[in-house]
N, C-alpha and C positions, 0 to 999 in steps of 0.2 A: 745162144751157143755157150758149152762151158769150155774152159779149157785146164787139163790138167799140166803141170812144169814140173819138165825133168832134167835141171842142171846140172852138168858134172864138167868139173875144173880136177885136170891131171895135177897130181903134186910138183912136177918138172914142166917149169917153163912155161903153163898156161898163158900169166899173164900176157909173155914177148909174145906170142902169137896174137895174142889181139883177141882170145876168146874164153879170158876172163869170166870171171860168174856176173862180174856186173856186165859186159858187155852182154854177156848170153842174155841175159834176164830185161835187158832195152830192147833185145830184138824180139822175144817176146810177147813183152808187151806192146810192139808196136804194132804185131798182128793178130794181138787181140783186140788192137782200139780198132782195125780195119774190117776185123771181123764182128765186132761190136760183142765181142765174146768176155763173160767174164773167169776173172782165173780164179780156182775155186779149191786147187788144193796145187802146194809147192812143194816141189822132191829134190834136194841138191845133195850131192854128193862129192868127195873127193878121192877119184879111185885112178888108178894108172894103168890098172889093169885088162887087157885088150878080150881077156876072156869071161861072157855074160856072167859065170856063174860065180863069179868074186863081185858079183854090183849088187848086195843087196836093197839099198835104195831103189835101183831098178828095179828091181823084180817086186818091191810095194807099190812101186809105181803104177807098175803093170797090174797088179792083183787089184788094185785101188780103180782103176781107171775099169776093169772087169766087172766090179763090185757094184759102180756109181754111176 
């Protein structure tokens, strides 16, 4: 199994919540080691933005993960 990672850390306050880019990125990869899955391409962004069409990362993500 592959898996493609699509991290996004809002510019306000990420970290206090606890869902940091490093934290996202240990959860992860913790089920990719359960899925025995390896991670094969990584998309992180930093967007605050609650509407899809300002995520460009997202949306390579998405083309990427269509493509691959």
């Amino acid at each position: 199994m592959k898996y493609i990672t699509y991290i996004r850390v809002n510019t306000k306050g990420q970290e206090r919540s606890g869902l940091s880019f490093d934290a996202q990125k240990v959860i992860i990869e913790h089920y990719a080691e359960i899925d025995k899955a390896a991670i094969v391409k990584e998309f992180i962004e930093t967007e605050s933005s609650k509407d899809i069409s300002n995520r460009p990362i997202l949306k390579a993500a998405i083309e990427y993960a269509q493509t691959h």
